[in-house]
N, C-alpha and C positions, 0 to 999 in steps of 0.2 A: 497608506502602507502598501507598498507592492513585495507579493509575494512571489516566489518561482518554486514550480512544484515539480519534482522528477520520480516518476519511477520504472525500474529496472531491472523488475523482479522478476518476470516473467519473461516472455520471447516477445513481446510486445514492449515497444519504448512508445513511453507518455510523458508528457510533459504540459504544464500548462502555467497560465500567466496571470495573477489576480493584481487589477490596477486601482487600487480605491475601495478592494469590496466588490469589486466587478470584474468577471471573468475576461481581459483582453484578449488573448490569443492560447491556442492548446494546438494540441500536435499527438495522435494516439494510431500508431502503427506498427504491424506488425514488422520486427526489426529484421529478422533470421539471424540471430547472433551475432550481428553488429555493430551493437552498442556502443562498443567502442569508439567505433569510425563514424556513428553518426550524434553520440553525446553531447560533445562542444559544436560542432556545426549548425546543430537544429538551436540549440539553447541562442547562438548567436542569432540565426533567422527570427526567433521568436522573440527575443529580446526586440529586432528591428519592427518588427511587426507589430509587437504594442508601442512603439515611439515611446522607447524607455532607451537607457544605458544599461549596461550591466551593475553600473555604479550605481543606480539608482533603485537597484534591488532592495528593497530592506533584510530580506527573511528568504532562507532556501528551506523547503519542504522536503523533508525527503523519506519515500517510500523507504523503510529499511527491513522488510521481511517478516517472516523467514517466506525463501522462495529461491530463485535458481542463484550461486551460489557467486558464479561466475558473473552473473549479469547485475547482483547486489554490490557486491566490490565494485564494480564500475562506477555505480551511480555514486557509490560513497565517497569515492576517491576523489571525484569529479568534486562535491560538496566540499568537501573539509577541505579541497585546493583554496577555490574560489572564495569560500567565507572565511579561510586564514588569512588571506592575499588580500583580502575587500574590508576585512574585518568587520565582518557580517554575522548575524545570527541565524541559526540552525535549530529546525526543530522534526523530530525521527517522528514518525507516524506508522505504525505496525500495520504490513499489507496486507492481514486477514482482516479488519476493521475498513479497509479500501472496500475491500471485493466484496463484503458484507452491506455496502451501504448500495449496490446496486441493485438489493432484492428489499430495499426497506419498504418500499409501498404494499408488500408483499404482507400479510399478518400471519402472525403466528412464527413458527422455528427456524430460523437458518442459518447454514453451516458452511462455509467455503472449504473446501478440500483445496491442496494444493499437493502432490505429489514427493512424498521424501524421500524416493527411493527404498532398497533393502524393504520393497512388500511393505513399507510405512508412509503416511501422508498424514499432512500438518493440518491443521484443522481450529475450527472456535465454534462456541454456540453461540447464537445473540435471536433475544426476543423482539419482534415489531407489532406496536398496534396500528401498524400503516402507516402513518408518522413519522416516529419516533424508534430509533434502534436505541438496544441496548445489549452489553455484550454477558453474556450469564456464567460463562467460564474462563477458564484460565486457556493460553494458547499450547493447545494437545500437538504429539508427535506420540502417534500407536499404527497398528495395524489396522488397516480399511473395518474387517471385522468387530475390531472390538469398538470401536468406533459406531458402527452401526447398532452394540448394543447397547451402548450408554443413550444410542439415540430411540431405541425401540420404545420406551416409555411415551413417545409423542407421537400425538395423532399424525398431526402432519409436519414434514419438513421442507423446507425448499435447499436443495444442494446448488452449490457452483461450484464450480473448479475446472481443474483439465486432468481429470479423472474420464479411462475411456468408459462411459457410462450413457445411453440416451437421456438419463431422469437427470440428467446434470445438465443447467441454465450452460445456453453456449458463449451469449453475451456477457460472462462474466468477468473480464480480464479488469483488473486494476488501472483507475484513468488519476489521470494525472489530475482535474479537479477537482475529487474528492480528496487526493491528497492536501491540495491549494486551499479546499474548507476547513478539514480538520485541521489542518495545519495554521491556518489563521486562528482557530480555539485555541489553540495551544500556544501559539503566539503570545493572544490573550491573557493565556493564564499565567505567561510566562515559564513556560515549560521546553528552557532553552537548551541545547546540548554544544556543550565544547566541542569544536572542530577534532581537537586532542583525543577528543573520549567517545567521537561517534564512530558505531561498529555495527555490521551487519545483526538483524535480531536473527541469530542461533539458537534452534531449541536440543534441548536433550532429555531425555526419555525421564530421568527421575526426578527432572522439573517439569513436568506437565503434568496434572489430572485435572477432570471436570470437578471445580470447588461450585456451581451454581446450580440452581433449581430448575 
């Protein structure tokens, strides 16, 4: 099974390339809002790069949010081309569960922040015993503050985001082979999304609370 994993959520473009179960090739830089211009060029180099075709894709991965709004549409756009045109399978993988899997050796609470404008940022909880993540809430869009009191019950937490903050991990941008992991689970499970029916994940305020412990 070769998977191709993108995401485009952030100011940083990633992309990476699972051939077998085995990572081939990736690609995680910061873009400056050129996603656009560099989406299909890199996908084609990387494609070359692991001695694949694009034909020979099984499964597009794709980061789908919630995150910059503009750089989401891209990636999507780009996917639901490619897997109508190849007739290929798709599966959306939420980028607070990306960003969250970079603090997993981490134990105990952590929370990616990612910035939602209007004094509001998007948020998740997920518990680690070093190992093992697991995600405890539902995906939040609140105020930084209130946010910070649903999280005051815990000893400790580890943040990531691109919140201007020092106690924020700086290494946390969303990589493209974590997308290429989760995204082969879900493969797995068969947890496929019509090209028709994939859409950027949007949150809105009266769908979000903390449902976890």
């Amino acid at each position: 099974m070769n998977i191709l994993a993108i995401d485009t959520s952030t100011d940083y473009l990633s992309l990476a390339i699972l051939k077998d179960g085995r990572l081939a090739a990736k690609f995680h830089k910061k873009a400056d809002r050129k996603h656009s211009m560099l989406l299909v060029p890199t996908i084609e180099k990387l494609v070359k790069k692991a001695k694949l075709s694009i034909g020979r894709i099984d499964c597009f991965a794709i980061s789908v949010g919630p995150g910059s709004f503009t750089g989401l549409r891209i990636g999507v756009t780009v996917v639901k081309g490619l897997a109508y045109a190849l007739s290929k399978k798709i599966v959306a993988v939420p980028t607070l569960d990306v960003i969250a899997d970079n603090a997993k050796s981490i134990k105990g609470i952590i929370c990616p922040v990612l910035d939602a404008r209007k004094n509001k940022v998007y948020a998740s909880l997920y518990k680690s015993d070093g190992k093992i993540i697991k995600k405890i809430s539902k995906y939040l869009l609140l105020p930084m503050e209130e946010l910070l009191k649903k999280l005051s019950k815990y000893d400790k937490v580890t943040f990531l985001g691109d919140m201007e903050n020092n106690n924020f991990d700086k290494d946390w941008h969303p990589k493209a082979e974590v997308v290429a992991r989760l995204g082969a689970k879900y493969y797995r499970d068969k947890k496929f999304v019509r090209a028709e029916d994939l859409e950027p994940l949007y949150l809105y305020s009266h769908e979000c609370d903390v449902t976890g412990k």
